[in-house]
C-alpha positions as CSV (number, residue, x, y, z in Angstrom):
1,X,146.0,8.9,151.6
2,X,145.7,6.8,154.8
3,X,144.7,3.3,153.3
4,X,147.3,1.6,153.9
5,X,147.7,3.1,157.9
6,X,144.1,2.7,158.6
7,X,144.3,-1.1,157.2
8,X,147.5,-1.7,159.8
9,X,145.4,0.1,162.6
10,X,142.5,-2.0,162.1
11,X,144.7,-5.6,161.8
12,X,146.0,-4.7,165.1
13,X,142.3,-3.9,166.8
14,X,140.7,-7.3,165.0
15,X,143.9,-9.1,167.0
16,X,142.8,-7.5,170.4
17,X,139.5,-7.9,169.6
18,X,140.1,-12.1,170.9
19,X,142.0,-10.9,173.9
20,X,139.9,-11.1,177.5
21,X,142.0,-8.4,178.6
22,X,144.8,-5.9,178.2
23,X,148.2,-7.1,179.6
24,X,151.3,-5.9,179.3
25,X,152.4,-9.0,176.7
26,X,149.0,-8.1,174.1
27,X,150.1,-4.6,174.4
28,X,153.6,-4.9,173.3
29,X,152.5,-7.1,170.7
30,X,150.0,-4.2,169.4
31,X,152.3,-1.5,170.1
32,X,154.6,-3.3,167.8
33,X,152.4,-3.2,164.3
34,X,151.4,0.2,165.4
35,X,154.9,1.7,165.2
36,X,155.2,-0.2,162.3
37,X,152.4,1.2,160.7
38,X,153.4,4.7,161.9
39,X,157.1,4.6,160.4
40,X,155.7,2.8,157.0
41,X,153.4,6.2,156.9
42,X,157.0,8.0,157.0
43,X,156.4,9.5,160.4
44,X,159.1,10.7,162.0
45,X,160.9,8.2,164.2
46,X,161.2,10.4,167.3
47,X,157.0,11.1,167.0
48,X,156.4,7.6,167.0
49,X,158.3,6.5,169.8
50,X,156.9,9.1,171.9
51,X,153.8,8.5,170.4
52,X,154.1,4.6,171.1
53,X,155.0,5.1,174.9
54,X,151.6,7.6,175.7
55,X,149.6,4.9,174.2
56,X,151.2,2.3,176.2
57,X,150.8,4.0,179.7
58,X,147.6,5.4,179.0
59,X,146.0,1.5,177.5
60,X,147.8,0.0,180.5
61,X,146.9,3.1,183.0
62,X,144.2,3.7,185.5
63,X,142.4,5.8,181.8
64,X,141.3,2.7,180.4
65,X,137.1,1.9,181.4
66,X,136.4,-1.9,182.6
67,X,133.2,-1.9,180.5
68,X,135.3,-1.6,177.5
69,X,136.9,-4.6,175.3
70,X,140.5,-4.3,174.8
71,X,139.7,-3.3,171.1
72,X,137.4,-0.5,172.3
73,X,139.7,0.3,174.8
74,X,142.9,0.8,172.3
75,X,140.8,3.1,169.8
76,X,139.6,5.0,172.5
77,X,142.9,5.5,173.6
78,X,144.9,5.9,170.3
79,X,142.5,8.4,168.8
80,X,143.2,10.4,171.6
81,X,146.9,10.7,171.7
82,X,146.2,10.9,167.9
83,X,143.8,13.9,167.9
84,X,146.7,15.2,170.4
85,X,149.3,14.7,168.2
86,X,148.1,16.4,165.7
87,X,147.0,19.6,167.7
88,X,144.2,18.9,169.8
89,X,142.0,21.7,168.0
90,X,141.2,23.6,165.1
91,X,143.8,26.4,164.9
92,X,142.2,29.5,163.3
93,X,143.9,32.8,161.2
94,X,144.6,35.6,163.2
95,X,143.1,38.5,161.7
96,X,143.0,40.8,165.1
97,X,145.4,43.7,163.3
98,X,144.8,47.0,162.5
99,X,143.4,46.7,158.7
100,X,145.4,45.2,156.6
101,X,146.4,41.8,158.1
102,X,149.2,40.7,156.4
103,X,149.6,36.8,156.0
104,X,153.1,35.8,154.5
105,X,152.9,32.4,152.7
106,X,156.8,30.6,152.8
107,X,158.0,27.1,151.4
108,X,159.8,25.5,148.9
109,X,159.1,25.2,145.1
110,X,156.9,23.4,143.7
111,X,155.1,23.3,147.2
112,X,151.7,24.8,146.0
113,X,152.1,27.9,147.5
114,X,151.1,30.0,144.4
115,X,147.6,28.0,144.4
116,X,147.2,28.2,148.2
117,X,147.3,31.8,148.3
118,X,144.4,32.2,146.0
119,X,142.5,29.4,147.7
120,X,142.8,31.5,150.4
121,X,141.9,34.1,148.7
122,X,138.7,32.5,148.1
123,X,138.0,31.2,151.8
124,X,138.2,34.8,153.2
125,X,136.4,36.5,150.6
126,X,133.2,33.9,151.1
127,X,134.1,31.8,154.5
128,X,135.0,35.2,156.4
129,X,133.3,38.0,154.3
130,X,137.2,39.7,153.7
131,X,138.5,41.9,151.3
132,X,141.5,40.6,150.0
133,X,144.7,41.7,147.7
134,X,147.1,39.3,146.6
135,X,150.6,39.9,145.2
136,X,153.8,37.9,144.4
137,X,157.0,38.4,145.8
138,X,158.6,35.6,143.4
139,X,160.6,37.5,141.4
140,X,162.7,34.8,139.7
141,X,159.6,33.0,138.0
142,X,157.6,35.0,135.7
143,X,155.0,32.2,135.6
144,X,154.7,32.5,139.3
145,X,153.8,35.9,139.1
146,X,151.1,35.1,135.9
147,X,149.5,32.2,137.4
148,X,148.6,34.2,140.5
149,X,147.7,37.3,138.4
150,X,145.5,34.6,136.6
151,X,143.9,33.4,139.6
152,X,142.8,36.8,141.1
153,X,141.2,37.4,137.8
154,X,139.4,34.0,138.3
155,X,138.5,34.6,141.8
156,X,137.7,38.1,141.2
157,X,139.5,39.0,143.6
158,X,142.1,42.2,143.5
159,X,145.7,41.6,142.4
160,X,149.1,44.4,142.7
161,X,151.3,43.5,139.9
162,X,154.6,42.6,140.4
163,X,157.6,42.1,137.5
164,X,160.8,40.3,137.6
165,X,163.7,42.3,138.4
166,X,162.4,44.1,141.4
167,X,163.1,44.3,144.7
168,X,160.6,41.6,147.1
169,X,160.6,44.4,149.3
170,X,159.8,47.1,147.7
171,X,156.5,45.2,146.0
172,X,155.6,44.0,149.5
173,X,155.4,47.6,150.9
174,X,154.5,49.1,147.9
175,X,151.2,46.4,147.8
176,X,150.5,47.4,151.4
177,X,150.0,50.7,151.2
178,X,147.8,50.1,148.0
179,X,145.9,48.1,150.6
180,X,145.9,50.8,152.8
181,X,144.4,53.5,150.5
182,X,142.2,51.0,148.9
183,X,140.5,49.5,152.2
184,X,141.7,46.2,151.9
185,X,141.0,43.5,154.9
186,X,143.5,41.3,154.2
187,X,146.9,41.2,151.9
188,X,148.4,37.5,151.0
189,X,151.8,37.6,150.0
190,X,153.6,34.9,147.7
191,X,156.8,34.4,148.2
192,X,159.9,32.8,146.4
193,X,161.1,29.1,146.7
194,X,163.7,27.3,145.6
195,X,164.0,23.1,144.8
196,X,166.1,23.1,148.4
197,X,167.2,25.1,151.6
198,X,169.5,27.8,151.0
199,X,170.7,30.3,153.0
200,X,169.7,33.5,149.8
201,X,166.0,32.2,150.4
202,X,166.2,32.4,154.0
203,X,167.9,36.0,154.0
204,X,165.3,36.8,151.6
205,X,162.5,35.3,153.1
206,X,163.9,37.0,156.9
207,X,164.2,40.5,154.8
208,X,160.4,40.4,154.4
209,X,159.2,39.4,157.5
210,X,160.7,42.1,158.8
211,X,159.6,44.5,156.5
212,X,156.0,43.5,156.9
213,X,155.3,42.2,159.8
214,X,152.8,40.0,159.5
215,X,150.0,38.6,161.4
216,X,150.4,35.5,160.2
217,X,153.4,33.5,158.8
218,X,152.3,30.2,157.5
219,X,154.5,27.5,156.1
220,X,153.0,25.5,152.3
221,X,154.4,22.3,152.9
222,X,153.6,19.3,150.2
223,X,152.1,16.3,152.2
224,X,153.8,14.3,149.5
225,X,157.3,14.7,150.6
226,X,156.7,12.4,153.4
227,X,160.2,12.5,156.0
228,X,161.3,15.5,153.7
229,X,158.7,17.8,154.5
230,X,158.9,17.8,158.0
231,X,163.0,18.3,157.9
232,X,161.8,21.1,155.8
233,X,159.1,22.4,158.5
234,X,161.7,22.2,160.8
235,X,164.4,24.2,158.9
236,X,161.7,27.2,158.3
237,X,160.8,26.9,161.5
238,X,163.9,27.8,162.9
239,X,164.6,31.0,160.1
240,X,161.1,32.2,161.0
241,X,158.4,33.1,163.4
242,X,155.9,30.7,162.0
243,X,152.4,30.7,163.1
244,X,150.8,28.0,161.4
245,X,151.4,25.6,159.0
246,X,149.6,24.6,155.6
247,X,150.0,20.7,154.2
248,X,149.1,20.8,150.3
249,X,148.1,17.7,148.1
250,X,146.6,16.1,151.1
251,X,144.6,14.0,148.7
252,X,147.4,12.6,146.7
253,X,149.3,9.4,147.1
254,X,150.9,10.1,150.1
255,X,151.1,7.9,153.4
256,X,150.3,10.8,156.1
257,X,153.4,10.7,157.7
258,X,154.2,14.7,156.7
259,X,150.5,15.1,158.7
260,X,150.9,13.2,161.6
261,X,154.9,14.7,162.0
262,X,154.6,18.4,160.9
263,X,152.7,19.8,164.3
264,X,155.1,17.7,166.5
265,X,158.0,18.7,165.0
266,X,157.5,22.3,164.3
267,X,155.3,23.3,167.7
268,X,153.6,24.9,165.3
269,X,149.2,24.0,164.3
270,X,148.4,22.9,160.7
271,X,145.6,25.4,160.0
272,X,144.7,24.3,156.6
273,X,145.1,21.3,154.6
274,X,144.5,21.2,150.5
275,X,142.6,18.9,148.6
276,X,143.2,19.3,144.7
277,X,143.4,22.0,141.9
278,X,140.5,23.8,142.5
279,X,140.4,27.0,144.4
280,X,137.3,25.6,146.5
281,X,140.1,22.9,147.9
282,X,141.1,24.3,150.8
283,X,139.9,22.7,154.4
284,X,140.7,23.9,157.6
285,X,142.4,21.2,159.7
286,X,140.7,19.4,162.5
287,X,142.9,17.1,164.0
288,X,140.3,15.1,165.7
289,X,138.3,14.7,162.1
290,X,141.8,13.6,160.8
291,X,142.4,11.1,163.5
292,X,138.6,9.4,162.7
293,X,139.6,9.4,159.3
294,X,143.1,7.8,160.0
295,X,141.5,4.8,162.1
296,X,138.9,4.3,159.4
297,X,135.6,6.3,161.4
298,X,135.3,8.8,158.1
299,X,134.8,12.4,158.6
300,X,130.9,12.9,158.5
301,X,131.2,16.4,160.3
302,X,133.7,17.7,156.9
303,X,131.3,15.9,154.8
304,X,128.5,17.3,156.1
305,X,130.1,20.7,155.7
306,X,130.8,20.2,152.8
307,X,127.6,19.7,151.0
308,X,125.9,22.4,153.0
309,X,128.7,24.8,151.1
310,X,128.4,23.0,147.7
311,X,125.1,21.8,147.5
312,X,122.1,24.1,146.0
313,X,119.2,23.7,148.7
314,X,116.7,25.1,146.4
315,X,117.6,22.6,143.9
316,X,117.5,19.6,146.0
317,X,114.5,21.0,147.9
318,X,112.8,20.9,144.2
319,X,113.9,17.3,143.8
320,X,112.6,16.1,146.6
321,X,109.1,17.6,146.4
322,X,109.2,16.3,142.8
323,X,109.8,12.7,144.2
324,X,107.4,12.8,147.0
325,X,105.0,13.6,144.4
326,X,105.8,10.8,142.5
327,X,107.1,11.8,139.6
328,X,110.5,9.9,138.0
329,X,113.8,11.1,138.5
330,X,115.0,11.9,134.5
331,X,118.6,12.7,132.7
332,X,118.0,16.4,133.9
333,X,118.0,15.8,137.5
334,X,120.7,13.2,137.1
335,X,123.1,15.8,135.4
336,X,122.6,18.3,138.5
337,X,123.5,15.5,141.0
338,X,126.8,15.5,138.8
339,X,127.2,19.1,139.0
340,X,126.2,19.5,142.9
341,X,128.8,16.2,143.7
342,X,131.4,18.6,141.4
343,X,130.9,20.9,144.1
344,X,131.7,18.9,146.8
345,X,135.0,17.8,145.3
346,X,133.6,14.7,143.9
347,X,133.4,11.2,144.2
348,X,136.9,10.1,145.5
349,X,136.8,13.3,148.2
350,X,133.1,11.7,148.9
351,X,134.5,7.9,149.3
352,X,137.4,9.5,151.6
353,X,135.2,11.1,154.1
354,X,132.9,8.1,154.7
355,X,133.1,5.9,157.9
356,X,134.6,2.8,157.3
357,X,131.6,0.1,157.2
358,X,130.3,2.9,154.2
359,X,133.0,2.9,152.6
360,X,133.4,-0.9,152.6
361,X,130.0,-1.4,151.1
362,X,131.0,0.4,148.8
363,X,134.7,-1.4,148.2
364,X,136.0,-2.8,145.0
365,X,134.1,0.4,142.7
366,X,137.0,2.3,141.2
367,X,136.7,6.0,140.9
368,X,137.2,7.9,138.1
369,X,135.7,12.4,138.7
370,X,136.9,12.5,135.3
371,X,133.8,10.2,134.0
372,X,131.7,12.8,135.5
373,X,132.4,15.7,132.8
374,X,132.4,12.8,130.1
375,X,128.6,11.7,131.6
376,X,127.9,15.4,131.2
377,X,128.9,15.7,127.5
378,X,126.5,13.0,127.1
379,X,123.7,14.5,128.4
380,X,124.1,17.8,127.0
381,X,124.2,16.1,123.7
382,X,120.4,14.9,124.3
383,X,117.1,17.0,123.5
384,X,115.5,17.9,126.2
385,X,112.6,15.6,125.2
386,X,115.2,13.2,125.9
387,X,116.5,14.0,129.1
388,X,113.0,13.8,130.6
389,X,112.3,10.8,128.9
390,X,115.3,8.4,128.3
391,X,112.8,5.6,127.6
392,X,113.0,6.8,124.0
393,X,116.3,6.5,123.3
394,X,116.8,3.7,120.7
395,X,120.0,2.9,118.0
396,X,119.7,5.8,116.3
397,X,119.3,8.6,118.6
398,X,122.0,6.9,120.7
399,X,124.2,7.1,117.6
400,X,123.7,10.6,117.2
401,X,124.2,11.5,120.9
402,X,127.5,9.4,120.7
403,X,128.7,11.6,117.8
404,X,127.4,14.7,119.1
405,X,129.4,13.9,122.7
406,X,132.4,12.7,120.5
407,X,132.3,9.1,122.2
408,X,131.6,5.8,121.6
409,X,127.6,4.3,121.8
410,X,128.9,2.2,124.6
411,X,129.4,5.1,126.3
412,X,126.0,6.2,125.9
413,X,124.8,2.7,127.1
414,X,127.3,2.9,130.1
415,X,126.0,6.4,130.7
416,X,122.0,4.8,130.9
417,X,122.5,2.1,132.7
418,X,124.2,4.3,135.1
419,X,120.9,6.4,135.3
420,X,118.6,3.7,135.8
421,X,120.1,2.3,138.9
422,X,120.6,5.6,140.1
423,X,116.7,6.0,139.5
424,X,116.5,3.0,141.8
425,X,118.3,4.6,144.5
426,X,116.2,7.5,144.8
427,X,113.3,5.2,144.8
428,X,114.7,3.2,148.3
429,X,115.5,6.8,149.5
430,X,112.0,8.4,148.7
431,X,110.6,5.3,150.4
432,X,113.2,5.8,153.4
433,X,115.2,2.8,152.3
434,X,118.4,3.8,154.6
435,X,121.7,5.1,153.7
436,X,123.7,1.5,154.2
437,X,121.1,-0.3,152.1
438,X,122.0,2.3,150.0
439,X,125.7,2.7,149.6
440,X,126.0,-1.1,149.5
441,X,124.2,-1.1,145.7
442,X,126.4,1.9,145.1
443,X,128.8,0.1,142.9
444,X,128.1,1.4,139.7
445,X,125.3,3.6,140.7
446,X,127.8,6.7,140.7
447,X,129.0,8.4,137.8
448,X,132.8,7.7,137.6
449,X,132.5,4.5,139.6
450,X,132.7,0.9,138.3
């Protein structure tokens, strides 16, 4: 999502990089391509002047180290107001409330909110050990209400029906005191939206804070509508006593503006941010993770996290015993590194966490997560004679698995050649080849990547 700022950001370090010194004239010229930069991402225009003048007192302040270059100096100084911008720290939920905390989810259509609440759902339950109950308030959009019936039942996770025609109120209250007798830790509410502002949504949406009161009121704001979703942040802000805010499709093809505005704007913290369909992609919001990741640094610490949650110890615990004893890395193992990497949110959410000189050994491979369920037809097409010996696989049994996997044989070949340089790779790493060695023969080592 922040390519093309992170690539502005770094032209303008390079260019300081020459200078001796900071001066008021190399300054100017900086702060220049970083407001341009800023207002290409689509953040607001009064954030980035006041954004713009901090980073010009502090670079030519008192703040600003001797024994740094001018380069050094600028980063230092712009991650800073950054991380500031964007709310200093990690704003967490407020659950301190008698049992049930209520948490009211708001937004416009189309915003995600439906699919946040059961991500949420799913971060309580296992990030916070909660029992939770969700219901939906949106009683103009049967699909609304099925898709998060639908998701409850995925989740496993309790769901109080709701049908078109009623009264939002009446569901609300009637779902909290289900809570009540039912011992419930937490009740998410999904609310209504509409494709704009109007002022029946905002009485609506008014009608129900007041009837619930809840500990938390969180804005579902789509990171995709750029200028338009902070006006909209704004406008809810205003109607209600927000507490937090939550920027969906964070991953998509967005230019950040909508995260770099939204906290400004509102006064309010970004307290989660999603990344894709699946429930598990919801990530609570560091701003000083995001600013690293804005001025190309990665975010190592998420990463990290990350694997710890999605990644089976036991499993790669076996692996690596079976490589220190010297024995191959086969088909089987290379199908559970899919499946862990799955976990994780897969190769693009890898690529996007990874500092900068990573990722650029790494640059030109074009990722495609979809490969990786393709790769895994392949493999489950094979014996497992096969799988723990791929040296075996000639024409014809490579015809076979082709047809079994409904795919072409280059497929198949594409798939093998894949494994063998991944078998390489844990070779350097069994032998403590180092992890930029490594990712700079990752081109094609990957599944999904070219």
């Amino acid at each position: 999502m922040f390519d093309n700022l992170s690539q502005r950001l770094s032209g303008v370090i390079k260019t300081l990089r020459g200078q001796a010194r900071l001066t008021e004239a190399n300054i100017q010229d900086a702060m220049r391509e970083v407001r341009m930069a800023l207002l290409e991402a689509d953040v607001a225009l009064p954030v980035v002047k006041d954004f713009i003048a901090k980073v010009r007192e502090r670079s030519l302040g008192q703040e600003v180290m001797s024994s740094l270059t001018p380069g050094q100096a600028v980063v230092q100084v712009v991650y800073q107001e950054l991380t500031l911008l964007m709310g200093d720290h990690n704003a967490t939920l407020n659950l301190a409330a008698r049992p049930p905390a209520v948490i009211l989810l708001a937004g416009l259509q189309g915003a995600g909110k439906t699919t946040t609440a059961g991500k949420l759902a799913k971060f309580l339950r296992e990030q916070m050990k909660k029992k939770v109950l969700l219901t939906s308030c949106d009683v103009y959009r049967p699909a609304a209400i099925e898709q998060l019936r639908t998701l409850a039942q995925q989740l496993e996770t309790d769901f109080f029906p709701s049908e078109v025609g009623q009264q939002p109120e009446k569901i609300a209250l009637d779902a909290l005191d289900f809570a009540r007798k039912h011992f419930h830790d937490v009740v998410i509410v999904d609310t209504a939206g509409r494709l704009g502002i109007d002022e029946a949504m905002m009485d609506e949406i008014k009608r129900l804070h007041a009837a619930l009161d809840p500990i938390e009121t969180l804005f579902v704001v789509d990171a995709m509508q750029g200028q338009d979703a902070v006006n909209t942040a704004k406008a809810f802000s205003d109607a209600l006593p927000l507490t937090g805010v939550i920027l969906t499709k964070l991953d998509g093809d967005s230019r950040g503006g909508a995260a770099l505005s939204v906290r400004q704007v509102t006064g309010k913290p970004i307290k989660f941010v999603g990344v894709g369909e699946k429930v598990a992609g919801l990530e609570p919001f560091y701003p000083d993770r995001m600013a690293s990741r804005v001025l190309g640094m990665g975010d190592v610490l998420s990463l990290i996290e990350d694997a710890q949650r999605g990644v089976d110890q036991d499993e790669a615990q076996k692996l690596a015993k079976k490589l220190k004893s010297g024995k191959s890395f086969d088909l089987e193992d290379f199908k559970q590194q899919m499946q862990q990497m799955k976990k994780m949110g897969g190769i693009s959410a890898l690529m996007d966490k990874l500092p900068g000189q990573l990722s650029q050994a790494a640059a030109g491979a074009q990722v495609d997560d979809k490969a990786i369920g393709r790769l895994e037809g392949i493999i489950n097409s094979m014996t497992p004679q096969e799988r723990r010996k791929p040296e075996i696989l000639k024409a014809g049994r490579k015809r076979r698995i082709a047809a079994g996997a409904g795919v072409q044989v280059q497929e198949v070949n594409r798939l093998l050649s894949q494994f063998e340089q991944t078998q390489k790779m844990m070779k350097m790493l069994s032998k403590g080849g180092g992890m930029a060695k490594m990712m700079r023969g990752m081109k094609g080592m990957l599944p999904g990547m070219r």
